[in-house]
N, C-alpha and C positions, 0 to 999 in steps of 0.2 A: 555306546561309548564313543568317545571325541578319541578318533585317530590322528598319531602325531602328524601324517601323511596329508590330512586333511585339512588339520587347523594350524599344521606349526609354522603356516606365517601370519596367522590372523593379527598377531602384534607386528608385524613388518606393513602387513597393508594398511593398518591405521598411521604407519610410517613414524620417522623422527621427530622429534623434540621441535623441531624447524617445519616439517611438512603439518602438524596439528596446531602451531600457531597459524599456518596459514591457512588451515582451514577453521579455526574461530574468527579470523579477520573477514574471512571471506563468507561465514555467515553472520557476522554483526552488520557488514557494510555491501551487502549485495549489489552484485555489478561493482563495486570500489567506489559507489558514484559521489560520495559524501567524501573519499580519502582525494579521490580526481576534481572535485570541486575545489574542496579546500587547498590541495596543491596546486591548484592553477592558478588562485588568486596569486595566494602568498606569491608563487614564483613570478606574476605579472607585476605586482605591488614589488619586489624583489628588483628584477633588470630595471622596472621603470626608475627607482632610486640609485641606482647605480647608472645611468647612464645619464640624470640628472647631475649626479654629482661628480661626472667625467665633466659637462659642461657649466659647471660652476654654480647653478643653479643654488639659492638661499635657501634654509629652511622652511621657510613660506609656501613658497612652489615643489618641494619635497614632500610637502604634506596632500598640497593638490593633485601630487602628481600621483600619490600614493589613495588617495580618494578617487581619482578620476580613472586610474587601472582595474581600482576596485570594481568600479562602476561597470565599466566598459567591459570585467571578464562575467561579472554575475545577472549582466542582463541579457546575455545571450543565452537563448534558452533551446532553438530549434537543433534538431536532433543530426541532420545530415549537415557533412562538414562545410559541401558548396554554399546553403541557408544562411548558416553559419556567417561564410566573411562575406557575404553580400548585408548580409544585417549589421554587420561592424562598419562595411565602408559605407552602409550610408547613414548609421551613428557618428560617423562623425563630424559630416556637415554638422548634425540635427546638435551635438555637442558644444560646434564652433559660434552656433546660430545661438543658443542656451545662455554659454558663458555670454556673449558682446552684452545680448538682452540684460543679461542680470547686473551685468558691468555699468552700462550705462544708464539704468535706471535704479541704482543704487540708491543713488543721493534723493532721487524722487518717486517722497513715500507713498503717493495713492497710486500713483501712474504704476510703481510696480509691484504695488498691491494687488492692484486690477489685473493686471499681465499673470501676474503668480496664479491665482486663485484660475485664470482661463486656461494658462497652461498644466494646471491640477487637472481638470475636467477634460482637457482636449488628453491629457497621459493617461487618464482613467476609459476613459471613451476609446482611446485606441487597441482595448484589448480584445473588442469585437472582433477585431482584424488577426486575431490570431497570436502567432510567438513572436513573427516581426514586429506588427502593431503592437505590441506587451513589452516589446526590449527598447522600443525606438521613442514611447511614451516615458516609458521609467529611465532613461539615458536624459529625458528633455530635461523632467522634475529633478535628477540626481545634481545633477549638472548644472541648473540654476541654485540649486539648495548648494553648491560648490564654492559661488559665486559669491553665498550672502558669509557662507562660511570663513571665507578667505579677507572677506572685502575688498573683493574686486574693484577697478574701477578704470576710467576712462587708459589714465595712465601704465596701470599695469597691465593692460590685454594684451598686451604684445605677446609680453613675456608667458601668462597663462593660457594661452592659443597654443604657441610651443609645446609647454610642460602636458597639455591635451592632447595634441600630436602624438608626442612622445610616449605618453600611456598608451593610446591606441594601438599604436605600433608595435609596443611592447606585449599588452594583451595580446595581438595577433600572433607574435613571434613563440607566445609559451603555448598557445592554445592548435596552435597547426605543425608546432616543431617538436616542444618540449613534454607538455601532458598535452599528448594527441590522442585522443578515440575515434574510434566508427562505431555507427550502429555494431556489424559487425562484430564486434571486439565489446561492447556490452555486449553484444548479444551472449556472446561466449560468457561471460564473465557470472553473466545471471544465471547461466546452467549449470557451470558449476557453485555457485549458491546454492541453486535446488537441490545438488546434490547431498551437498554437504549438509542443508536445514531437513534433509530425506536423512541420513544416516543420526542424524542427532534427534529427529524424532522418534526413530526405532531405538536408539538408548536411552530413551524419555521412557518407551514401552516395554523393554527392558527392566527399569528401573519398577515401575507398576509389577510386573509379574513378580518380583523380589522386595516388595515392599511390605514391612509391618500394619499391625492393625492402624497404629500409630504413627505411621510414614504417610496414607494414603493419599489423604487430603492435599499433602505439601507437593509429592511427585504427580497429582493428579492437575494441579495449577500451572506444573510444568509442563505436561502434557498439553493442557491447553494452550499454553505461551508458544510451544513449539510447532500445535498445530497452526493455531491464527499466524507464524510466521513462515511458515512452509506454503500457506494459502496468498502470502504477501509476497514471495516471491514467484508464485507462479501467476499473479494477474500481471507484476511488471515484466516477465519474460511477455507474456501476451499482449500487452502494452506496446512491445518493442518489438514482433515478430514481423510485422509487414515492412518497417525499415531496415531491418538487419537481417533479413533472407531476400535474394532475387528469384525465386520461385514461388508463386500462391499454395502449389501444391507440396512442397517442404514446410512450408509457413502451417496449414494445415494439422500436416503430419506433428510435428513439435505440440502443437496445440494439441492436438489428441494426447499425443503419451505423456504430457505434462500433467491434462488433466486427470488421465488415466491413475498415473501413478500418487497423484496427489488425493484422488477417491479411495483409491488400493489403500492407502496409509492413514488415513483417514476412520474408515471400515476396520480395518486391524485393531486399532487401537479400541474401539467399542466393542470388538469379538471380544478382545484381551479383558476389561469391565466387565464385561459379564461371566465371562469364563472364571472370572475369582468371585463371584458375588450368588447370591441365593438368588436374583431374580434379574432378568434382561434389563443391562445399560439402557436408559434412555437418550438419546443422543443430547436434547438439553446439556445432560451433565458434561459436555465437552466445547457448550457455548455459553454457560448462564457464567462467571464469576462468583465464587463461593457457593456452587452448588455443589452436595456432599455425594461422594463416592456411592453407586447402589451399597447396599447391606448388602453384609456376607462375612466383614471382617477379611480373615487371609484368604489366600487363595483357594478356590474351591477344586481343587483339583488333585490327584495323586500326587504323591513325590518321581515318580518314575514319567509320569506325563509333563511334571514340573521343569524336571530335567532337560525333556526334550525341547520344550518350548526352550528356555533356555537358549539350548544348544543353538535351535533352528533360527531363532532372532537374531544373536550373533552374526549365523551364517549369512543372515537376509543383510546386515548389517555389514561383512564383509563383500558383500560383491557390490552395494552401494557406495563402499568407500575405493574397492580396486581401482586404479586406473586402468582404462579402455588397452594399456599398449601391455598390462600383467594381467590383463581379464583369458588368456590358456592358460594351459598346461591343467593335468590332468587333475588335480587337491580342488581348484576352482570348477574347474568342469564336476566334479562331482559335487560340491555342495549345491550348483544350482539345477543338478539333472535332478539330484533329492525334493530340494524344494517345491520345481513343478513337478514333482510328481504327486506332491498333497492333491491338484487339484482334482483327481481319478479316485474317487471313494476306496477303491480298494487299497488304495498306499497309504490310507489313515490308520494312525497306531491305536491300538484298542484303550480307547478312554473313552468319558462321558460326553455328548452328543455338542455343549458347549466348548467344548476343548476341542473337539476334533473341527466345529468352526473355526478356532483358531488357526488350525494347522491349516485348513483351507483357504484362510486369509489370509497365509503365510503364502503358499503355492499363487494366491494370484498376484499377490506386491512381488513377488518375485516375478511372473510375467510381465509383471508393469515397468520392475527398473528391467530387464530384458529388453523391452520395445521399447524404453527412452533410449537405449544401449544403442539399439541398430537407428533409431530414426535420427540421434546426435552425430555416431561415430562410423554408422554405417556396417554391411554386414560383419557377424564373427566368425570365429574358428565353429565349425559343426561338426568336427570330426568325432568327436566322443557323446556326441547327443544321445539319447536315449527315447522309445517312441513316445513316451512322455513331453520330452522337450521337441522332439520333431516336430510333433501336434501344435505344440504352442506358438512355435517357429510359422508352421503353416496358418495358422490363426493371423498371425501378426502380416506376414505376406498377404492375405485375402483383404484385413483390412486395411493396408497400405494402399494395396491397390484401387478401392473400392473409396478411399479419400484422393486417393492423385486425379482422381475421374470423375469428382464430383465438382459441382458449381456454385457458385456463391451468388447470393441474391443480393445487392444493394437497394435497402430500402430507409430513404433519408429523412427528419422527423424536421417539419417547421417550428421553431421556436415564439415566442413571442417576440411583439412589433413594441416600436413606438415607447413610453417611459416603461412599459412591462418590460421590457427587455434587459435583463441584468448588468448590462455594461452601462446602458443610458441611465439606469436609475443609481446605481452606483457612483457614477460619475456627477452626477445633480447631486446626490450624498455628501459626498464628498469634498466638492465645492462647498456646498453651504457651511460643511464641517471647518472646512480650512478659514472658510472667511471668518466665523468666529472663532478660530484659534488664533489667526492676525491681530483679533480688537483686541482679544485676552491678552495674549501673547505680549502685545505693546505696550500693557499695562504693567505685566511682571519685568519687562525688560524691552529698549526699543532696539539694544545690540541683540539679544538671542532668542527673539523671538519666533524665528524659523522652526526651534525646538519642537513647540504647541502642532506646530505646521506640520512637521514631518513624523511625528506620531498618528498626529489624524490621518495623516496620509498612508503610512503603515497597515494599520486595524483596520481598516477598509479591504490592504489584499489578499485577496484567496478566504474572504470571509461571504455571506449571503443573508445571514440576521443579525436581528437587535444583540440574542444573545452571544452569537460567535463575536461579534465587537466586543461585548460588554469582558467575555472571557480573555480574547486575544491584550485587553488594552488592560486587564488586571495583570497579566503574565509582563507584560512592558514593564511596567509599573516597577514590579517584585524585582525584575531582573535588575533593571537602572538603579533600584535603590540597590542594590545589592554589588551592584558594578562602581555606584557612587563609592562604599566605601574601599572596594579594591582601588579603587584609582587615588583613591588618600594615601592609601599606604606605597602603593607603586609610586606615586608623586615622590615623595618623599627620599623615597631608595634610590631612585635613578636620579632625582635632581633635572640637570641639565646634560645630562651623557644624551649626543645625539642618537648617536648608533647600536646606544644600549636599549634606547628608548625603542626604536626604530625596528631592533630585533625581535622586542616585545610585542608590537603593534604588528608585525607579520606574524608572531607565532598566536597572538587571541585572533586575526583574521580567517588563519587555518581552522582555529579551534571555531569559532565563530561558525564556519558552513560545516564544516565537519557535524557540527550537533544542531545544526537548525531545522533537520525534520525531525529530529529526536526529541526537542525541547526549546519551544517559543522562549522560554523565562532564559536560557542557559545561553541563547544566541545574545539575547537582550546586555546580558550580562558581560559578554565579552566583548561585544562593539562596545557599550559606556566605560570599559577599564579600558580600551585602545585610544577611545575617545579623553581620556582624561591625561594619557601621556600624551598624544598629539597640542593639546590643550597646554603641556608640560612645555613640549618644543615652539609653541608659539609665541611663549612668556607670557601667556593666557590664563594659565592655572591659578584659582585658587578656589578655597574649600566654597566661597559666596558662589562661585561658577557650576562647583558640581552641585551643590544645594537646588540652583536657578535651573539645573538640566532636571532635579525629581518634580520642581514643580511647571516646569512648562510642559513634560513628560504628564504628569497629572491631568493638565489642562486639555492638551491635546486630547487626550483618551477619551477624558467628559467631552469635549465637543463631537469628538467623534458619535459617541452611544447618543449621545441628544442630536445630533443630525440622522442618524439613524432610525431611530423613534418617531421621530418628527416629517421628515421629510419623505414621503412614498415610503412611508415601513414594512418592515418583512418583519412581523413577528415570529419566534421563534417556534410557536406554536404552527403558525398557518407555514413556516418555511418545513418543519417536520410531518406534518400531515400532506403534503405536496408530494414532498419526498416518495414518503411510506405508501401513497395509493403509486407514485410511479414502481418501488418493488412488487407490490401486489400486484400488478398489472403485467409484467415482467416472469412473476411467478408464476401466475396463471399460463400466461405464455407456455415457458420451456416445460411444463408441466404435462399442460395438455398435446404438445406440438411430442412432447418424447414415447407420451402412451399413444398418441394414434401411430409414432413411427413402427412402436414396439407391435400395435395391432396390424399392421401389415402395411398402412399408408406410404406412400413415397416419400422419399430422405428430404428430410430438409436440413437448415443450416441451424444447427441443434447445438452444437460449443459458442459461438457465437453469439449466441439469446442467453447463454450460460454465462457467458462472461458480461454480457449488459447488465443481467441479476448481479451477477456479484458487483459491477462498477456502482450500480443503485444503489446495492446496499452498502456498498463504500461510503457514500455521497451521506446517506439516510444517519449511518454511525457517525460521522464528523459534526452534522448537524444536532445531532442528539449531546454532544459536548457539554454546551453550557447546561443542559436538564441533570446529567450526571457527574458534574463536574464534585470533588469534595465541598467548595465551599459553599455548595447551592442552600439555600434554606427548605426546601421543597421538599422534603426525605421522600415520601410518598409516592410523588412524578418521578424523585428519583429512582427511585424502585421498579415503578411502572416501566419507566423507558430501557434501562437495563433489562427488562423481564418480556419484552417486546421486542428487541433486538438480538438478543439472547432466541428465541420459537423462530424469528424471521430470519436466522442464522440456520439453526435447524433446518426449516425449510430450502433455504440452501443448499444444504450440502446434499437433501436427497432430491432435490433436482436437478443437480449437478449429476448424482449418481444415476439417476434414468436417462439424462440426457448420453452420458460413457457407454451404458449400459445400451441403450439404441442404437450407438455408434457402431455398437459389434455385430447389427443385425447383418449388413451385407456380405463378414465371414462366418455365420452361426444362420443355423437350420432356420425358420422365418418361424418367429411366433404367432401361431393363426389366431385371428381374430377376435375376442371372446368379447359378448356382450359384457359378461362381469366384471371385465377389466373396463370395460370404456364405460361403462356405469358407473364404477368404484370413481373413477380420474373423472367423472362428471359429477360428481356428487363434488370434489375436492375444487375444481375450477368454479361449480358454483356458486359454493363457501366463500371461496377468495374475491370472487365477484360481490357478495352481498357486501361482505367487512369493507373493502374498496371503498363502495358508493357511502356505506357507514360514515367512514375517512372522509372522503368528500364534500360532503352534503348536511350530514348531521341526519342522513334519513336514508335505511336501509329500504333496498328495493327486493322486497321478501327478506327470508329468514332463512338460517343457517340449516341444511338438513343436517340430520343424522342417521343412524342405523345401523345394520349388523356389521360384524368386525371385518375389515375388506382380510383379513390376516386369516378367518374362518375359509375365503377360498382356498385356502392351501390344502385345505384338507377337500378327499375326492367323496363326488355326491353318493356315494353309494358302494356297496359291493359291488366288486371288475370294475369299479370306477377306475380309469386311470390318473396318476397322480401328478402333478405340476412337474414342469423338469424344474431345473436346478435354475434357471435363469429366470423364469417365469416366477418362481418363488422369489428369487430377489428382488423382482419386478415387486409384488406384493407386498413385501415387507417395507420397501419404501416406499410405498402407495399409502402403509397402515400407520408411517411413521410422520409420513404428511399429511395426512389425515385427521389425527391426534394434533398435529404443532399448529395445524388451521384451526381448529379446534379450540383451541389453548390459544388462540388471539381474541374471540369472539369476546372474552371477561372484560379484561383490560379493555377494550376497545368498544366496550358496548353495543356490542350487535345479536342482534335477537337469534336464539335459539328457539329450533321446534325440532321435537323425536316425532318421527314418522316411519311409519311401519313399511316396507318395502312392498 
């Protein structure tokens, strides 16, 4: 029974009305980086008009000035603050140098044809160079595309040099004074995101244990949603841990109990699947989309067991949401002395063998936010610990120390040379793209024809094939027509109100970054409705102008995918098959590198290989886009690559989980050796190896073995056999679960199988 003593502040730790909004804000927009984006603009785009219009400055150069802020806060991209304004102050030569160029070669058309189309290639080519080369290129192209916007010219540079100035200054002034960050301070910001996207996955699982036969499916899509966003905040905390710690060995530490706790919740939620179900979760079911709940109907478990799970989720859920400064007194100290005390066979409550999994997967998420506890906030109160929690405590202390002592390998990978090189063939792309969006472009219009120009210039960034252009420049497309008719009606309504206009074009610029990694189409859509009142204040507008933006918008996009096609192409296929042998490659890695650590070999750098698999498979999912996009024609490939991403997901998460599991060897007894284990994990590395060269080549070098159930090691060979511990079994289990999802690649992917008798 739930004592008042225990639980009666369970509704005060989920806190006020004000304390749960801030924590859905802070897990929609992790780190804040999308709310600190968009208010840095706005507020740059903000002082820069207002101190324009202290010095008298015309509507004209209001508009410039309010483009050129833009410009100058959104291409600064580098993470630490110094980077930062060294790349602003020397944006602004490269700005001053932009406008004259675009100024004085206005009036002449090849000559700054030619200049355009070189400085397209030289902004593209600059991104080899990193975030400065990425900010100082896209500052050159923004900034001439400024030029042709305004109609600059000899005459007016004076005054646009200033209004340049003046933005600069401004972005400086909001980005170091006003919305200031450090590493640091994201860093902070994205932990507690984790925390918050950890307590909202446990009432996702929650929800699962209390679900109808009829609820399953819906709460099981949430459970996924929450898990893939619990996994997306803990790659960007580890994205961000070497700038935002001055210690390797803190930096480390985070990364363990990150990954820890994120395995721990992970594991939970598939205990909880099978504990209501007739026959063992497949982990699939928490990576495929629309794959259906195991069979079993409700929950398979007593009402008394149901109870306590219940209770004890809650509880798991109450000390993931406490703050670290209410995490004593004596109601807390005992719901977390309870919970590790699951992890000691004896303290399981008498129920069926998959339920009392659960409770054990409860006792170790509950170690897991514990050691995120001490390695975030540093040690706690122990005075009401219990030898249960001591143990754990001591667990957590052995592997602290046994990560502060360890060494990191730096081993750096050559890329390709010469037009292989993605920056270089991108930038030839792209060139050729632009120059035929100029011819087209001049034909729909010889005033706006920059339009064609700066779409193809767009669909080019942060894309690598045919098809990411083909999809990126559909979403432009959607967005612009869809921003064309906002800006009809917003024309209309505001008229000629400067300041009404002006307020508006700061509030879609917020809304603009705010949703621009949430939604290509939705960003689209708010620059062309800012873009059609700017158009408003110019005495530019009319319905012929927004019409002339969908179709040079159109043009751009086809020149783009026909430059991309054409020119050094990356088909979508050969850019996914690239990909997918780099995760298999990757897999095989932390795979085999986690079972020889777990066999006895010396530690290597095992979260680190863990986190390359996941960036790969990052990479692999983006590129797979246009294969599964809805409007693909392809249903089939669609299926395929979903159902391939989906097993390569799988395999994920349980190499993630031996690579954690490894990490505990230096506080836990040393698992000896076993031929059976490093057979099983070579049979599985082999597998990954054939499918790979499959991927490759079109030609497997050998064939997939098979053979008995690596999950049959659990059981002991004989009478007085002794039986696996408890770690060695989980070892196996995700050995038998990787084994199956390599397994379950070999169809789709056409690599030969052979059964071979051991």
């Amino acid at each position: 029974m739930r004592s008042g003593r225990e639980y009666g502040g369970v509704r005060a730790a989920e806190g006020s009305i004000g304390a749960r909004l801030k924590d859905r804000v802070t897990a929609a927009d992790p780190g804040l980086l999308r709310l600190a984006a968009g208010s840095r603009t706005a507020g740059a785009i903000a002082l820069t008009l207002v101190l324009l219009t202290v010095l008298g400055a015309p509507v004209p150069h209001l508009v410039a000035g309010a483009i050129a802020s833009m410009v100058a806060t959104f291409a600064i991209r580098e993470q630490q603050r110094t980077g930062q304004a060294v790349t602003l102050a020397l944006g602004l030569p490269v700005a001053l140098a932009s406008l004259s160029l675009g100024a004085l070669l206005n009036t002449r058309v090849v000559a700054g044809d030619v200049f355009f189309v070189v400085l397209i290639f030289c902004a593209v080519y600059g991104r080899r160079f990193g975030d400065r080369g990425t900010a100082l290129g896209l500052i050159g192209f923004q900034v001439y595309f400024l030029s042709l916007f305004v109609g600059a010219s000899p005459a007016t540079l004076p005054g646009l040099c200033v209004v340049v100035a003046v933005a600069f200054a401004s972005s400086a002034v909001v980005r170091f004074a006003v919305v200031w960050e450090t590493p640091a301070g994201i860093l902070q910001r994205l932990r507690e995101a984790f925390r918050v996207r950890l307590a909202q996955l446990v009432s996702a699982q929650l929800e699962l244990l209390d679900a109808g036969r009829d609820e399953v499916d819906k709460v099981l899509e949430d459970l996924r949603e929450r898990t893939a966003r619990l996994h997306e905040t803990a790659m960007m905390i580890q994205g961000r841990l070497e700038e935002g710690t001055l210690d390797d060995g803190v930096a480390r530490l985070v990364q363990r109990r990150i990954a820890g706790a994120e395995v721990a919740a992970e594991r939970l939620g598939l205990l909880l699947l099978t504990a209501r179900s007739s026959e063992r979760a497949h982990t699939l079911t928490l990576h495929l989309p629309g794959a259906p709940a195991p069979s079993g109907g409700g929950p398979a478990v007593r009402d008394e067991a149901t109870g306590a799970l219940h209770r004890d989720l809650g509880a798991l859920r109450l000390l993931v949401l406490r703050p670290v400064e209410e995490s004593g007194g004596t109601a807390v100290s005992h719901v977390r002395n309870r919970l590790l005390g699951y992890r000691d066979g004896e303290n399981l409550p008498d129920a069926p063998p998959a339920v009392q999994d659960v409770f054990r997967g409860i006792g170790e998420a509950a170690r897991a936010v514990m050691g995120l506890r001490v390695a975030l906030d540093g040690p706690q109160d122990e005075s009401d610990d219990t030898p249960a929690t001591a143990r754990s405590r001591e667990e957590l202390d052995a592997e602290n120390a046994a990560i502060e002592g360890a060494e990191l390998e730096e081993d750096g990978e050559e890329g390709p040379t010469g037009l292989r090189r993605p920056t270089t063939r991108a930038a030839v792309q792209v060139a050729v793209g632009s120059a035929l969006a100029i011819a087209g472009g001049e034909f729909l219009s010889s005033q706006r024809w920059y339009w064609a120009v700066l779409t193809c210039w767009i669909v080019f960034i942060n894309t690598s094939s045919t098809g990411e252009i083909l999809v990126k420049g559909y979403r432009r497309l959607l967005g612009t027509v869809l921003g064309v008719v906002a800006g009809i009606v917003l024309a209309g309504l505001v008229g000629h109100h400067t300041w009404t206009a002006m307020a508006l074009v700061l509030l879609f610029v917020f809304a603009m970054f705010y949703t621009a990694p949430l939604s290509y189409t939705l960003m689209s859509f708010f620059v062309t409705a800012a873009l059609g009142l700017l158009y408003t204040l110019l005495h530019t507008y009319s319905l012929s102008v927004l019409v002339l933006r969908i179709e040079e918008t159109a043009l751009g996009a086809a020149c783009g995918v026909i430059a991309a096609a054409l020119v050094l192409p990356v088909h979508t296929g050969r850019r996914t098959d690239e990909l997918l042998v780099t995760v298999l490659d990757r897999l095989g890695d932390v795979a085999g590198a986690a079972v020889d650590q777990l066999s006895g070999a010396p530690p290597v750098d095992l979260l680190d290989r863990a986190r390359d698999l996941d960036q790969a498979l990052g990479d692999l999912r983006a590129a797979t886009q246009p294969l599964t996009h809805p409007i693909t024609p392809l249903r089939s490939r669609r299926s395929t690559a979903e159902y391939v991403v989906a097993l390569l997901e799988t395999c994920a998460y349980h190499a993630r989980s031996l690579a954690a599991t490894a990490e505990l060897l230096p506080s836990h007894p040393s698992i000896a050796a076993d031929p059976r284990l490093r057979r099983a994990c070579g049979r599985i590395t082999h597998n990954i190896a054939v499918i790979a060269a499959q991927v490759r080549d079109g030609r497997a070098d050998g064939e997939l073995e098979t053979g008995p159930s690596i999950a049959a090691l659990l059981e002991p060979d004989g009478p007085g056999s002794p039986r696996v511990d408890r770690v060695t079994g989980r070892v196996l289990r995700h050995l038998q679960r990787l084994d199956e999802a390599v397994l379950g690649l070999a169809r789709p992917l056409h690599a030969p199988v052979a059964t071979r008798t051991p």
